[in-house]
N, C-alpha and C positions, 0 to 999 in steps of 0.2 A: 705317340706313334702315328704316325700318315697314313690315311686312311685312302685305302685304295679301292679303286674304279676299275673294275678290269672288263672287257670286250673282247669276246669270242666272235671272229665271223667266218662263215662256213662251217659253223657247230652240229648243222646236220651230217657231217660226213665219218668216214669209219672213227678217223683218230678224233675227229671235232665231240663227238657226243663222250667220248672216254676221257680227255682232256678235258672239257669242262667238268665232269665230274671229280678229275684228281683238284683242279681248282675251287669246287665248291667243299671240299672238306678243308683245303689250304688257308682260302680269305674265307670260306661264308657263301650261302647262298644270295644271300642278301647283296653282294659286292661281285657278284660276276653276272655280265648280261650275255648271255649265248643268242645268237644272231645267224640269219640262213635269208634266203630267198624262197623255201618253203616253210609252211607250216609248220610247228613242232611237234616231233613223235616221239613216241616209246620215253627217255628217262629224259629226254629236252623239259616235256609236260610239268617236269617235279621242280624246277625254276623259274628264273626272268629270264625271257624269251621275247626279241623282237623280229619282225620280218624285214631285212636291210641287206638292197641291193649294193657290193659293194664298189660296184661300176657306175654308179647316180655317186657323183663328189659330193655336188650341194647336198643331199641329205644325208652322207656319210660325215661331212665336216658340219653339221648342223646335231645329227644326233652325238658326234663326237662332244661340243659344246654345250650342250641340251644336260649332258649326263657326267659331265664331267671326269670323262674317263681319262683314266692316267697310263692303264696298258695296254697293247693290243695284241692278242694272239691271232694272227692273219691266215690261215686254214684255206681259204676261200680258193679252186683250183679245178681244171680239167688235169683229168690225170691221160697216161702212155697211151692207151690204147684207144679209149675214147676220143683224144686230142687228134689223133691221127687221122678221123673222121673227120674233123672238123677245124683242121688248123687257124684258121684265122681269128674264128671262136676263144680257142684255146688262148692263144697267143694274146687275145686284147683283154681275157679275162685276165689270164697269171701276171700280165704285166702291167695292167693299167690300172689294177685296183692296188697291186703293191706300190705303185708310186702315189696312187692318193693317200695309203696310209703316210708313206714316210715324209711324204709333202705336211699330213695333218702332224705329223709325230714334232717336226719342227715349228710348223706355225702356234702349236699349242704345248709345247714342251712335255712331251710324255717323258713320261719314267723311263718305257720299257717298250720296243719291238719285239716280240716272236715272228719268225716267218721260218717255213719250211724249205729246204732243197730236196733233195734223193741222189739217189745214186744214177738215177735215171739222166743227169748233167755228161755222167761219164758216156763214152763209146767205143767205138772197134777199136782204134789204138791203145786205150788205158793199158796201163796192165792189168790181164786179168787177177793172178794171185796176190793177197794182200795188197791191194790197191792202197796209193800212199794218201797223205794227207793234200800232198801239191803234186800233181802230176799234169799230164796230157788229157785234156778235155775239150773231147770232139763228137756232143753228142747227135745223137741222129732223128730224132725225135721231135715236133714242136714242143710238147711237153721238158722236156731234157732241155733245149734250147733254151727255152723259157727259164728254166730253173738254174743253166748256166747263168744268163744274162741279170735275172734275178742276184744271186751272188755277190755278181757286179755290183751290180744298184745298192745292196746294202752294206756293205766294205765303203764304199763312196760316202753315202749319208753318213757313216760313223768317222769318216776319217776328216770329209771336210762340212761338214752339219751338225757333227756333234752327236746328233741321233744313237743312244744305245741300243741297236739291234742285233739279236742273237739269231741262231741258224742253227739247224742239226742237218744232213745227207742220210736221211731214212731209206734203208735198205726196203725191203716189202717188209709189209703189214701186218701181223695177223690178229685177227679179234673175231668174237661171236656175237656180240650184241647187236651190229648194225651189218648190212646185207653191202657185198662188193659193190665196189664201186669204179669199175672198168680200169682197173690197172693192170700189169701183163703181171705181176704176182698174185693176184687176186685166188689165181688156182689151188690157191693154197688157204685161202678160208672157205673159198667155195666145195672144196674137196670136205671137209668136216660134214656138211649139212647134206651132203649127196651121199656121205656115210651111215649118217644115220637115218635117213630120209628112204634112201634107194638099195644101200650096202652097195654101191658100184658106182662109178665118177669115169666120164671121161674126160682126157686131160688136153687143152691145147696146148703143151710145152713135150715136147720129148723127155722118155724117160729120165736121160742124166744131163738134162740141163741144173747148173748147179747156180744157185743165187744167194747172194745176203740177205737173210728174214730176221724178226723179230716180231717176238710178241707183244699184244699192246698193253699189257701193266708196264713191260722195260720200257717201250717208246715214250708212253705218259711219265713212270721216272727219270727217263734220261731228259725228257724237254723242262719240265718242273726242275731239276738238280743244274739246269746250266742255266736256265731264268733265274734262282735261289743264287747262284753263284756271286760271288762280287765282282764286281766290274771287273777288276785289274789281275782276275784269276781269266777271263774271257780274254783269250790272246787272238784266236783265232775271231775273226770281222765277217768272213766269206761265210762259212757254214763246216763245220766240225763233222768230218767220216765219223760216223757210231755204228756198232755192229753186234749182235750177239750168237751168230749160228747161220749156218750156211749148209745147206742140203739140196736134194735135184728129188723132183715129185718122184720116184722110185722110193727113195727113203721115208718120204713124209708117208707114203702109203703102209710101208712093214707099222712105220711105227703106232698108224692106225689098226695095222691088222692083227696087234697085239695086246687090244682092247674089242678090239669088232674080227672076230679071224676068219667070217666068211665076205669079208669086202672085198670087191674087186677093180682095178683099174685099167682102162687101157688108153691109148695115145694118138689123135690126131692132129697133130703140131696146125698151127693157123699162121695168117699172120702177124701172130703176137711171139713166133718165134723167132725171127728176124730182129727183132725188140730187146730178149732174153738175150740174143746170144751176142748184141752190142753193149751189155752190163758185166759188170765186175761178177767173179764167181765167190770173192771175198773181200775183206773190207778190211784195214790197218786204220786202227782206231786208238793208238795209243797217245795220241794227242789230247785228243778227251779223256783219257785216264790220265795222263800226266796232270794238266790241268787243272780239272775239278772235279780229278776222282771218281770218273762215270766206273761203273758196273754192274752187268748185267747181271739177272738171277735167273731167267728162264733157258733151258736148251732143251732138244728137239724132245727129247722123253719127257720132261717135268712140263712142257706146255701143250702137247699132247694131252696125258691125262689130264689137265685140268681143263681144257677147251670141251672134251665129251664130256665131265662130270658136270658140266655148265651151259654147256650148248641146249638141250633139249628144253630150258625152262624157255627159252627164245626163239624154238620152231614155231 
C-alpha cells in the first residue's frame, strides 16, 4: 500500500484545524503535516506542525520536496468580509498560492489536490432558491471573485495538466473549536459563544436573511468522502454545490432558546449585509449525492444541541 505524505496548509483556520484532525484518524498522525503562517494552537499542538508561508514558492516547492508529500489540502484564504477590507491582499493570497500548489501538484506528480470554493463565487443574479450545479455566476466580492476564478484554475489543471484536483462550494461554517474567522456567516458560530457567554448576541445580518450552513463534522465528512472518492466517480472538475440546511438568524436563535430560553437577540445589519443578500438562500446539491453519495447528518436541531453540549469545554 502507498504510503501517503499529506500537507495541510492554513490548518490554523475554522475548517483547517477540524480537517486535520478527520485526517489524522484517516492516514495517522504520523502522515499528515498541518501547516499555517502562525504558530500552533489548541489541537494543532497534538501533531506535525510547520510554520509555511504559502505565498514564498521557493520554500513551499522546497518543503513540498524535503517531505515528500503526495497530497495537498490547500485551506490557506482571506475570507467575504475581511477580503473586503483588504482586496488586493485577499486576491494575491486566494490566487497565487493556489497556483503554486497546482504548479507544485504537476512538477511533482501529486496524488491528490483539495482546494476549497463556497457559495460565496455565486451573486445577485444566481438564482436564489435551490441554486443549481452550473448556473449564473457573478460574484461580487474579492473573496467570491477569487473563488470563481479559482474554479477556473482547477478545472484547467485537471483537464489539460492532468492534476487530480477536487473542490466542494461550502455553504457557511459552523464549529466550536476554533474562534470566527471574518466571513459574513460567521454569525452563526459567534452567536453560540455570546449565548452562553452573555445570553444575548447581536446580529449584523437581519432577522430573515436565509443562507446555506453546515456543520463542521458534515463539512470534514463531505471533503474526506469526495478526496476517498475514485477518480472516475469525480465528474464534476470546478467545485461540487454541497449543502445540508439553510436558516435566517431568527431561527438559529428559537433553536438556541430551546436549550438557553432566557437568550436574547437583536439586529444591526453592517455591511456584511449587502454580502448576505448576493448568496444563494439554498443550495441544489444533488450532484454530489448522485456522484459519491454525499449525505449529510446534521440539521438545525441535532447541531444545535450538540455545539452547547460541547462548546463550554472551549470557552
Amino acid at each position: 500500500m502507498k504510503k501517503h505524505t499529506i500537507l495541510v496548509i492554513g490548518a490554523g483556520g475554522q475548517l483547517g484545524s477540524e480537517l486535520t484532525q478527520g485526517l489524522w484518524a484517516l492516514y495517522g498522525k504520523e502522515n499528515v503535516i498541518a501547516s499555517d503562517v502562525r504558530q500552533a494552537e489548541g489541537i494543532l499542538t497534538q501533531g506535525n506542525f510547520e510554520i509555511l508561508n504559502a505565498l514564498d514558492q521557493p520554500k513551499l516547492v522546497d518543503f513540498i520536496k524535503k517531505n515528500g508529500v503526495t497530497q495537498i489540502y490547500h485551506l490557506a484564504a482571506v475570507l467575504s468580509a475581511t477580503g473586503e477590507k483588504n482586496p488586493l491582499f485577499a486576491w494575491q493570497l486566494n490566487m497565487d498560492s493556489l497556483i503554486y500548489v497546482l504548479e507544485a501538484a504537476v512538477d511533482y506528480k501529486l496524488d491528490k489536490v483539495y482546494w476549497p470554493s463556497s457559495i460565496a463565487a455565486f451573486g445577485p443574479t444566481t438564482p436564489k432558491n435551490n441554486t443549481p450545479q452550473d448556473t449564473v455566476m457573478d460574484p461580487s466580492t474579492i473573496y467570491g471573485i477569487s473563488k470563481q476564478a479559482g474554479e477556473r484554475w482547477c478545472e484547467w489543471y485537471y483537464q489539460k495538466k492532468g492534476v487530480d484536483v477536487r473542490s466542494l462550494r461550502y455553504p457557511g461554517l459552523i464549529g466550536y473549536k476554533t474562534k470566527p474567522g471574518g466571513g459574513t456567516t460567521d454569525y452563526a458560530v459567534d452567536i453560540f459563544i455570546k449565548a452562553l457567554t452573555d445570553k444575548k448576541f447581536e446580529c449584523f445580518l437581519s432577522e430573515n436573511t436565509y443562507l446555506p450552513m453546515m456543520y463542521m463534522d458534515d463539512a470534514v465528512k463531505a471533503t474526506l468522502d469526495l478526496m476517498e472518492a475514485p477518480a472516475e466517480k469525480v465528474k464534476v472538475r470546478s467545485s461540487y454545490n454541497i449543502s445540508a440546511m439553510s436558516f435566517s438568524p431568527a431561527e438559529i436563535a428559537r433553536a438556541i432558546q430551546k436549550h438557553i430560553p432566557d437568550f436574547t437577540i437583536s439586529y444591526q445589519p453592517d455591511f456584511r449585509q449587502a454580502i448576505a443578500d448576493s448568496w444563494p438562500k439554498s443550495i441544489d446539491d444533488s450532484r454530489a449525492r448522485q456522484d459519491w453519495a454525499w449525505q449529510h447528518q446534521f440539521d438545525l436541531e441535532k447541531m444545535t444541541a450538540d455545539i452547547l453540549k460541547h462548546l463550554p469545554a472551549y470557552l
